[in-house]
C-alpha positions as CSV (number, residue, x, y, z in Angstrom):
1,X,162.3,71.4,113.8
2,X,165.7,72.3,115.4
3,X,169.0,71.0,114.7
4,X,170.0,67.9,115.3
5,X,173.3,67.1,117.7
6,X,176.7,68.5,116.1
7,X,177.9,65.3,115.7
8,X,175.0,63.9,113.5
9,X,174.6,67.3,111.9
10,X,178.5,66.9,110.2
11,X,178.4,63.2,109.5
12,X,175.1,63.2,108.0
13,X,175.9,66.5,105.6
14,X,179.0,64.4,104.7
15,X,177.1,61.2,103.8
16,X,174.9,63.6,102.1
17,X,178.0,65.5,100.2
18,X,179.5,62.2,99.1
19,X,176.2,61.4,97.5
20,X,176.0,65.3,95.8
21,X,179.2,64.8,94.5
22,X,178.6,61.7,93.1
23,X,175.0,62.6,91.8
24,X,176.3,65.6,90.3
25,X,179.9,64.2,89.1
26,X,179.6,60.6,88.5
27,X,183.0,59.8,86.9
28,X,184.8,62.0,89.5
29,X,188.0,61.0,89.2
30,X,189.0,59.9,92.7
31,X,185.8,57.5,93.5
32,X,184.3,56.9,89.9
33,X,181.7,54.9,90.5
34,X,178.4,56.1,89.3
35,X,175.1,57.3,90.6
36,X,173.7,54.9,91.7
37,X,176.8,53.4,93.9
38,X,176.8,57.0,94.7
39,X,173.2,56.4,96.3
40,X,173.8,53.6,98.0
41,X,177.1,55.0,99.5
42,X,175.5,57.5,100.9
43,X,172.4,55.5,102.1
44,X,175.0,53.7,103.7
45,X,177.0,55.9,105.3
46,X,173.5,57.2,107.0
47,X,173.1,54.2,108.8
48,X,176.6,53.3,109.3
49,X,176.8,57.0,111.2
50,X,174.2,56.6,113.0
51,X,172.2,59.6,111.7
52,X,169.2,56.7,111.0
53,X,168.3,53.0,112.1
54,X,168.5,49.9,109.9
55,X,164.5,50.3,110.7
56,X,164.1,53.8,110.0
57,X,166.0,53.5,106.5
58,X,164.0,50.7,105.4
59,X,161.0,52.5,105.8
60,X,162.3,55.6,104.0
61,X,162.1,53.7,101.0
62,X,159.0,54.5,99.0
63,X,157.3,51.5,97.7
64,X,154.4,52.9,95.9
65,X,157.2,54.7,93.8
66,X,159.0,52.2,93.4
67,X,155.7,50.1,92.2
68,X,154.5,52.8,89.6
69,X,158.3,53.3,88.4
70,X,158.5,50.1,87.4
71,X,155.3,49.0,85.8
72,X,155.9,52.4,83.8
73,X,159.1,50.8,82.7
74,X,157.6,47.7,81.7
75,X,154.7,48.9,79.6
76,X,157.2,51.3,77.8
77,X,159.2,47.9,77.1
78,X,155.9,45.9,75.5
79,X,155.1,49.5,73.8
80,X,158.2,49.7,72.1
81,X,158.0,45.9,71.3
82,X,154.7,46.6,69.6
83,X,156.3,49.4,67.0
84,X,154.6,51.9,69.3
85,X,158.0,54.1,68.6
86,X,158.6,53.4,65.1
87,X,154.7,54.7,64.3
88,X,156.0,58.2,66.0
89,X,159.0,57.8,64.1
90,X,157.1,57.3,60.6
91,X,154.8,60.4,61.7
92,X,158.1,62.6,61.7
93,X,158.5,61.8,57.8
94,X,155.0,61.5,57.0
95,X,154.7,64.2,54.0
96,X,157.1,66.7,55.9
97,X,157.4,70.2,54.2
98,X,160.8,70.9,54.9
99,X,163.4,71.5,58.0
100,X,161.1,73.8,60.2
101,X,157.7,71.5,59.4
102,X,159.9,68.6,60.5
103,X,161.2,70.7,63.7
104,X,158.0,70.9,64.8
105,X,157.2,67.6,64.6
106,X,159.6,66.9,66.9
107,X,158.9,69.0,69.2
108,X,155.1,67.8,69.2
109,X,156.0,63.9,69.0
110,X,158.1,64.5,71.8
111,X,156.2,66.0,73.9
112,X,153.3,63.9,73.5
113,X,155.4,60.5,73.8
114,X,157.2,61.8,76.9
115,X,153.9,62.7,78.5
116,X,153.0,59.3,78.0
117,X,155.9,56.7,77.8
118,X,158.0,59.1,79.9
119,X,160.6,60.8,79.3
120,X,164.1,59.2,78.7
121,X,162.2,56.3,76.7
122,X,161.3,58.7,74.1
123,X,164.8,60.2,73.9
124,X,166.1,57.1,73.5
125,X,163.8,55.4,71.0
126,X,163.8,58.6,69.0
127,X,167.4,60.2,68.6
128,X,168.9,57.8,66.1
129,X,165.8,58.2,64.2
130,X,166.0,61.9,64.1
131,X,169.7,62.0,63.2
132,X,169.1,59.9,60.3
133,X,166.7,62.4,59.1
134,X,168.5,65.0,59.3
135,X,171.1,63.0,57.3
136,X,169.3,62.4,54.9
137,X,168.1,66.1,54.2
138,X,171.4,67.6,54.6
139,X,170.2,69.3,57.8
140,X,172.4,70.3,60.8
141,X,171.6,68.1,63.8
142,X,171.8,70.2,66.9
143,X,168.8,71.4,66.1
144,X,167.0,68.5,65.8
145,X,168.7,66.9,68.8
146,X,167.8,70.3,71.2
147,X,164.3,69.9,70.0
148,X,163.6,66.6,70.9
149,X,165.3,67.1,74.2
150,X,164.0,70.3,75.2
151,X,160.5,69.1,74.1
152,X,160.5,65.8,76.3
153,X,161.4,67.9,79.6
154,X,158.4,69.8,79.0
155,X,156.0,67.5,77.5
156,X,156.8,64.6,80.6
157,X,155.9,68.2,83.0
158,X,152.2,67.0,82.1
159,X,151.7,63.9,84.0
160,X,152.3,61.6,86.8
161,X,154.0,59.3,84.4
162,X,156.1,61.5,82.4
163,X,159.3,61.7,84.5
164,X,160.2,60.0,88.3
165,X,159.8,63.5,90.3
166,X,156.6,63.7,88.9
167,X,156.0,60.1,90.0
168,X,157.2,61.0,93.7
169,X,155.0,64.3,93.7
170,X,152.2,62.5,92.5
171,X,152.2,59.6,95.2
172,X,153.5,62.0,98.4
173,X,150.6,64.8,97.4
174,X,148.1,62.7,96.5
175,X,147.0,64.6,93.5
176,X,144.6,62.0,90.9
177,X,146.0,61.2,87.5
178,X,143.0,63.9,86.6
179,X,143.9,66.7,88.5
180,X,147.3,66.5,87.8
181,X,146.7,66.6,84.1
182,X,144.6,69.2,83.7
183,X,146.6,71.5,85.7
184,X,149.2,71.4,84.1
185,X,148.5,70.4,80.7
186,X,147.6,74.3,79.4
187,X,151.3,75.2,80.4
188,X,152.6,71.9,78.8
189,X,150.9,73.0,75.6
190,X,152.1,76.8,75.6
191,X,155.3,75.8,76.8
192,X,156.2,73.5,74.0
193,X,155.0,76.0,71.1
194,X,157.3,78.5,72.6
195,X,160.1,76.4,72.8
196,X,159.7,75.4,69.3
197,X,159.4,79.1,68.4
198,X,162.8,79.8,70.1
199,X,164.4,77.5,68.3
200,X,163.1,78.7,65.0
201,X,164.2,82.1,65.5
202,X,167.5,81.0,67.1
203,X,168.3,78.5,63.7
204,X,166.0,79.9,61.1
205,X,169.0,80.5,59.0
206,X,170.4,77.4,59.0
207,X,166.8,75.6,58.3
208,X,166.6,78.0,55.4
209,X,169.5,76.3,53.6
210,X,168.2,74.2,50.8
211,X,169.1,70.9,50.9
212,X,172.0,69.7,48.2
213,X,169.9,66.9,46.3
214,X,172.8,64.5,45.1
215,X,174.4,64.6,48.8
216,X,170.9,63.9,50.1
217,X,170.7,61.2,47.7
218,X,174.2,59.7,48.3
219,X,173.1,59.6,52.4
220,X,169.8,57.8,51.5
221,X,171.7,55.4,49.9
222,X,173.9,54.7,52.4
223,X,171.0,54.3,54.9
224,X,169.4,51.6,52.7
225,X,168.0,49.0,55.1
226,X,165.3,46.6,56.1
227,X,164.1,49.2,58.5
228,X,164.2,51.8,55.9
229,X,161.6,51.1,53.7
230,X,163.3,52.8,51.3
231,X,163.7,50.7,48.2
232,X,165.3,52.8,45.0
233,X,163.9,51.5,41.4
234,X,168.0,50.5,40.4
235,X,167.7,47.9,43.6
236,X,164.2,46.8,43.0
237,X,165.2,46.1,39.3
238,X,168.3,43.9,40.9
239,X,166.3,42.2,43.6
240,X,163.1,41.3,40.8
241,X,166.3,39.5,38.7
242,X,167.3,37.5,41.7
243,X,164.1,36.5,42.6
244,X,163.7,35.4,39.1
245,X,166.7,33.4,39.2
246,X,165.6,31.6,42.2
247,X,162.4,30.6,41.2
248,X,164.1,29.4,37.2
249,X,166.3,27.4,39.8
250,X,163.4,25.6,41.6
251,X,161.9,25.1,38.9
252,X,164.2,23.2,37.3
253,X,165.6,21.5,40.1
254,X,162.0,20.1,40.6
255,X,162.1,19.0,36.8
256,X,165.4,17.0,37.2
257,X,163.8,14.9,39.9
258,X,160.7,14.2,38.1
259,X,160.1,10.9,35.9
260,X,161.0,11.8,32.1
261,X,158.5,9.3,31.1
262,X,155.4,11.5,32.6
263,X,153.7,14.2,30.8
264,X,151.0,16.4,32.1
265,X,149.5,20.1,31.9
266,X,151.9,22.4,32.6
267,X,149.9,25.8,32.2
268,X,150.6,27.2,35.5
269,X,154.2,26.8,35.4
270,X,154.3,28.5,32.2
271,X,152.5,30.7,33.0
272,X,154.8,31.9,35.8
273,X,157.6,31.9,34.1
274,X,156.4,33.7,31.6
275,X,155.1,36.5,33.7
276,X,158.6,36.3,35.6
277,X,160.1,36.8,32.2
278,X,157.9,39.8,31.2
279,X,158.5,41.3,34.6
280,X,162.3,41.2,33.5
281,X,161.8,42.6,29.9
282,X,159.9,45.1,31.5
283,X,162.7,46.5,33.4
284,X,165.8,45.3,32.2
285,X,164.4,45.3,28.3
286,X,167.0,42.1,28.0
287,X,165.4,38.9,26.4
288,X,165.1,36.1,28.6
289,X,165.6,32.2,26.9
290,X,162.2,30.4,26.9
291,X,161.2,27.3,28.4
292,X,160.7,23.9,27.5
293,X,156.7,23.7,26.8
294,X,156.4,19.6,28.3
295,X,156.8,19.3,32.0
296,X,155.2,17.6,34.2
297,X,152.1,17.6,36.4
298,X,153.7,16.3,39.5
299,X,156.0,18.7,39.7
300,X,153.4,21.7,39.1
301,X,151.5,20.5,42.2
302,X,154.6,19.9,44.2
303,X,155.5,24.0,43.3
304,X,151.6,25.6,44.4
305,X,151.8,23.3,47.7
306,X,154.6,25.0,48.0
307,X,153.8,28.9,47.0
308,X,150.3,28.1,48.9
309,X,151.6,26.8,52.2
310,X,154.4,29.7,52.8
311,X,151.6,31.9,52.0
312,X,149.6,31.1,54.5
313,X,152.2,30.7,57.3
314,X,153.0,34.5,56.3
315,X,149.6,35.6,56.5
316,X,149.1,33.8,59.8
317,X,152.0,35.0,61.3
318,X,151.0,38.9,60.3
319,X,147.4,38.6,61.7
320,X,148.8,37.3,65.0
321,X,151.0,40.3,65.4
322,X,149.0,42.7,64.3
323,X,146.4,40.8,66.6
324,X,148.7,40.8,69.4
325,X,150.2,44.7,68.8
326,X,146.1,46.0,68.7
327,X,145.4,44.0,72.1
328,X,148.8,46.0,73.6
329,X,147.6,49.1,73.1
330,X,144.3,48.1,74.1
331,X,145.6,47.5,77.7
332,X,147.5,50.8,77.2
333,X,144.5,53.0,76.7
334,X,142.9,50.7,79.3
335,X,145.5,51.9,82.1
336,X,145.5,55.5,81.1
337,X,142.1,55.1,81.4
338,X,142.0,53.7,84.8
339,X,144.6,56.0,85.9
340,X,142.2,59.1,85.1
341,X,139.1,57.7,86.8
342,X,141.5,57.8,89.6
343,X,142.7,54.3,90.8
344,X,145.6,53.6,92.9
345,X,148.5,54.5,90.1
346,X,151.0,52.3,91.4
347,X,148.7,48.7,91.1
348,X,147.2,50.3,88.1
349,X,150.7,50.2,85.9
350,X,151.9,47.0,88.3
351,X,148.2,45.1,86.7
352,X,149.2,46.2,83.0
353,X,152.7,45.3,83.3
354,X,151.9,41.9,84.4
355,X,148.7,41.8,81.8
356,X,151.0,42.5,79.0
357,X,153.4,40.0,80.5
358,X,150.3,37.6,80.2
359,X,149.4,38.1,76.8
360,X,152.7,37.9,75.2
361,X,152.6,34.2,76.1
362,X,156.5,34.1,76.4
363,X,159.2,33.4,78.6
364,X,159.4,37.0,80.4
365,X,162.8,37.3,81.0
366,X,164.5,38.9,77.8
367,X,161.4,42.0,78.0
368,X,162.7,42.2,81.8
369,X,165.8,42.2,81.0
370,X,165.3,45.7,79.6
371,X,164.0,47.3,82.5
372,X,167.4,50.0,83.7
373,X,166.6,48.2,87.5
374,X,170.2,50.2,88.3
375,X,167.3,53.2,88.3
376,X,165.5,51.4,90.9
377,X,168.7,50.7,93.0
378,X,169.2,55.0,92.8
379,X,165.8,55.5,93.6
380,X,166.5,53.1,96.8
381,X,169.7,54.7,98.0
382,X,168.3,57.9,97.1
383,X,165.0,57.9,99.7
384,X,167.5,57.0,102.5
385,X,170.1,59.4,102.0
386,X,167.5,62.2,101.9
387,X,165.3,61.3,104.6
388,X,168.9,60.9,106.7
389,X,169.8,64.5,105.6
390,X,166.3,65.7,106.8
391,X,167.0,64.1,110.3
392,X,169.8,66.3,110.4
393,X,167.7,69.4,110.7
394,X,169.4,71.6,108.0
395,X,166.6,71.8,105.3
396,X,164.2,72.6,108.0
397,X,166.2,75.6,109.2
398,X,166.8,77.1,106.0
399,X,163.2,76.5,104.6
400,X,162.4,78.5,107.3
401,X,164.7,81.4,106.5
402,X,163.2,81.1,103.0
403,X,159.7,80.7,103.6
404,X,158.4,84.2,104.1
405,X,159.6,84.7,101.3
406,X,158.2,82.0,99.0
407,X,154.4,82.8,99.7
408,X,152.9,81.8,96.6
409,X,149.5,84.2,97.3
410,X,151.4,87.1,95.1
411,X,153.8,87.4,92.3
412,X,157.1,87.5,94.0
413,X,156.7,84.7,96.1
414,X,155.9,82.5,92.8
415,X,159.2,84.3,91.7
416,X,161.4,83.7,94.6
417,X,160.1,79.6,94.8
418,X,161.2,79.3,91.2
419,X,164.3,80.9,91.0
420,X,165.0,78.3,94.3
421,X,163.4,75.0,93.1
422,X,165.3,75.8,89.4
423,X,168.8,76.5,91.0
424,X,168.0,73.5,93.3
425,X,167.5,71.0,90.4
426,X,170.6,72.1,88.4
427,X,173.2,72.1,91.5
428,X,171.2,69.1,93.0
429,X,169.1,67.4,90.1
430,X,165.5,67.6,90.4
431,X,164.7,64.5,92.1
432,X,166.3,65.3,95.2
433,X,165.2,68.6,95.2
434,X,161.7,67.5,94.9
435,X,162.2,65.2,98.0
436,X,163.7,67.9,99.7
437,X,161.5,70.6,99.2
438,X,158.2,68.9,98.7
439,X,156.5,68.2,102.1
440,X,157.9,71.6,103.2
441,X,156.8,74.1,100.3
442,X,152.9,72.2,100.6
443,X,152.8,72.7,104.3
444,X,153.7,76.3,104.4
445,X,150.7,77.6,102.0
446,X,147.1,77.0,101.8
447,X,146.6,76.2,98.4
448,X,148.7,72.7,98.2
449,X,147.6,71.5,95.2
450,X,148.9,74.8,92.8
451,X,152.5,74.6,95.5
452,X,152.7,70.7,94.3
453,X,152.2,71.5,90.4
454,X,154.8,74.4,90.6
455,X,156.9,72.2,92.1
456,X,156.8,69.6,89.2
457,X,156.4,72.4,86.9
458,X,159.5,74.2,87.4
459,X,161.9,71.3,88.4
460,X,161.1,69.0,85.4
461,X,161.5,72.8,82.9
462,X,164.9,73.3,84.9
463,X,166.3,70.1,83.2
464,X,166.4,72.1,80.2
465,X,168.8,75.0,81.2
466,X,172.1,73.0,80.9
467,X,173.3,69.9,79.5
468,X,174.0,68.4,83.0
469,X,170.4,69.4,84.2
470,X,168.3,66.2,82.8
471,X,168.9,62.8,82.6
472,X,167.2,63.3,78.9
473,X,169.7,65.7,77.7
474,X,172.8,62.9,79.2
475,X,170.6,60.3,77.0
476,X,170.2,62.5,73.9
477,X,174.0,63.5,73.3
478,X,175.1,60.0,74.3
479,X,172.9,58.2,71.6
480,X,174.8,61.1,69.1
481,X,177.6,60.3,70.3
482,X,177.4,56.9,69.5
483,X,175.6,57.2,66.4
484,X,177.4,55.9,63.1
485,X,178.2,59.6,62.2
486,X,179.4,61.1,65.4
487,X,177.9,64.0,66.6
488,X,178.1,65.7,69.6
489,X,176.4,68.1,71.7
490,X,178.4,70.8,73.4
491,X,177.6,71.9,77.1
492,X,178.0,76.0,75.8
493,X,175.9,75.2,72.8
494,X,173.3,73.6,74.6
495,X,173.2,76.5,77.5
496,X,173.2,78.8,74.5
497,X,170.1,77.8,73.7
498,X,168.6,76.1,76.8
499,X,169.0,79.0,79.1
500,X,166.5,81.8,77.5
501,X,164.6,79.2,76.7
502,X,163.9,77.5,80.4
503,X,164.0,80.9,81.8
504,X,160.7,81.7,79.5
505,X,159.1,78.9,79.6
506,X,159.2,78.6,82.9
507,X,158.0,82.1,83.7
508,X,154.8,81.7,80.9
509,X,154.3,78.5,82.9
510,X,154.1,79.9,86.0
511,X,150.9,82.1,85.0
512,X,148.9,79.0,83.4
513,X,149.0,76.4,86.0
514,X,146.0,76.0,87.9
């Protein structure tokens, strides 16, 4: 494809620039207005210079994309709903053996739940959890936090689903759920092992550090909570005596209203008070004043209608939402399911979304709500402005240059392809570099599939190399930053770390995709 005219050639790289800058930068300081204004700015601009039709830029915009973006958003909505995330959390502290067992746990859960939920939900979902941890041990978090980062680029590498350049490579090559999966899953597998291995050797010393038991102590204290479950024998002693109270209070109340001319058996009110005041002996080793032996019958029956009723309300309650959480992930395994048998993934997660819309049996609109649509609007703005910068004729010409090059039949042309599509994704993100590269780098070797799965390979790793390189790492040092103890994640102590490890990864990657 030649160049386009000089005219549309300039005003369609500016459009295009504008949108780079603001991609890239999107609090530059003189138009700070986000990505995905940034997007549409640019989209814009490519119609309003003429460099594409009203007509043309409406069909630039991928719907099937769009479709499985956003039933992948709404799953991971009900998912998180149904204590999916707080199971993964639970499996972090399950019987840990110390700060390098819990390290790679991290890594592992991350992986795996970014494979699945994608990406940026697991980073999310996970980051307070895992700085409370660390709290709690006395354990520094930048560890923690590069681990869980690191490991959800790399894990999300292994499916369609895992992050939205896999979702446009997916739907532009083709490739079943299948395929894709079992290409790429060895490298996934490898990769995440040695990233978990570079960050042991790069922090072993600090790991090594024994944790200082009344600081750890003071720190689970403080993170006492309903979502916790951690309940320390001085609070359970308090929250037994108010309980006691409470019910000493019922009881009597209901004993003021009664009839002081009635007598009856009052055995099973004795009986519970005297098992509350045994409970209190027991721990407090305080006497507690006895009771009146007469009361009366009525107000015995009026206290177990009580006691039995509330009981079965709770139990009723729990079985429906356990009933309802089983049926969730049900329909989960059902999609996944129908996603590796092949079916058309966009309607596939659409039909769950809507299923688990369904069987909530609830107005919609708050578990909507949730969905970041401001990623849809990006994804909108972002298929025009590319497709208008193609028009232009410039990725053409210097794909062409490159190509010879980039052959992907021996060693160096693998090398050469990754060294571009990694640069590419830092200075451009990956998404756009996917769009730009992905039709061209397929069509210029015979085996498509392997060009496709380097492509995703390499460009979802590259997120890993600097702080500015994945939307994860943004959401990961954001949530710290935010967190109750402030912590936060330097861009030199994250491309400490992230560069030998993406450079690695990505080369051990390289050799196990099929």
């Amino acid at each position: 494809m030649a160049l386009a005219s000089s005219v549309k050639v300039v005003l369609g790289s500016l459009a295009f620039a504008i949108f780079w800058v603001l991609a890239v930068f999107p609090a530059v300081p003189f138009l700070p207005i986000g990505r995905t204004a940034g997007s549409l700015l640019g989209a814009m601009l490519m119609v309003v210079f003429r460099v594409l039709t009203p007509d043309q830029a409406y069909a630039a915009i991928d719907l099937p994309i769009l479709g499985l973006l956003f039933g992948t958003m709404v799953v991971s909505v009900y998912l998180e709903k149904a204590d999916m995330f707080k199971y993964l959390e639970n499996l972090l502290s399950w019987k840990s053996k110390g700060a390098k067992d819990l390290l790679c746990r991290i890594c592992l859960i991350s992986a795996i739940s970014s494979a699945l939920f994608t990406n940026d939900t697991s980073c999310v979902v996970l980051t307070k959890f895992v700085l409370k941890i660390a709290r709690q041990h006395n354990l520094p978090p930048q560890p923690f936090l590069l681990a869980l980062a690191s490991s959800a680029n790399i894990g999300s590498s292994a499916t369609p689903i895992g992050n939205p350049q896999n979702l446009v490579i997916a739907v532009q090559s083709k490739i079943s759920f299948g395929s894709f999966l079992s290409g790429i899953l060895p490298a996934m597998l490898v990769g995440v092992v040695v990233n978990a291995l570079i960050l042991l050797s790069m922090y072993w010393r600090p790991l090594s550090i024994q944790k200082d038991e009344t600081d750890a102590a003071v720190d689970i204290v403080e993170e006492v909570d309903v979502d916790s479950h951690c309940f320390l024998p001085a609070r359970m002693s308090h929250i037994i005596s108010l309980n006691s109270q409470k019910w000493y209070s019922r009881l009597e109340t209901i004993n003021v209203q009664g009839s002081p001319n009635v007598h009856g058996n009052m055995d099973h009110v004795e009986t519970t008070r005297n098992h509350l005041s045994s409970n209190e002996n027991e721990i407090h080793r305080v006497p507690c004043g006895t009771l009146d032996s007469a009361r009366k019958s009525s107000a015995s029956k009026e206290l177990e209608d009580v006691v039995s009723s509330e009981g079965k309300e709770d139990l009723t309650i729990r079985w429906q939402r356990m009933l309802w959480k089983s049926c969730v992930y049900l329909i989960t395994i059902g999609m996944l399911i129908a996603l590796l048998m092949g079916l058309n993934m966009s309607w596939t997660t659409i039909t769950a979304a809507l299923a688990l819309v369904v069987l909530d049996f609830k107005d919609a609109r708050p578990c909507l709500e949730k969905v970041p649509y401001p990623l849809l609007i990006l994804f909108c703005g972002m298929f025009i402005t590319i497709d208008g910068f193609n028009k232009t004729g410039i990725p053409r010409t210097l794909w062409d240059l490159m190509a010879p090059y980039a052959q992907i039949d021996h060693a160096s042309g693998i090398a050469v392809l990754a060294i571009v599509i990694l640069v590419l994704s830092n200075l451009a993100s990956n998404v756009p570099t996917v769009l730009l590269l992905g039709g061209r780098v397929a069509a210029s070797v015979a085996d498509e599939k392997k060009a496709w799965l380097i492509l995703a390979w390499v460009s979802t790793v590259a997120g890993n190399l600097s702080l500015l390189g994945s939307a994860s790492n943004l959401i990961v040092c954001e949530e710290a930053r935010k967190a109750p103890r402030q912590y936060t994640l330097s861009f030199w102590s994250h491309l400490k770390f992230g560069l030998p490890s993406t450079l690695i990864v990505t080369a051990i990657g390289l050799i196990l995709i099929q």
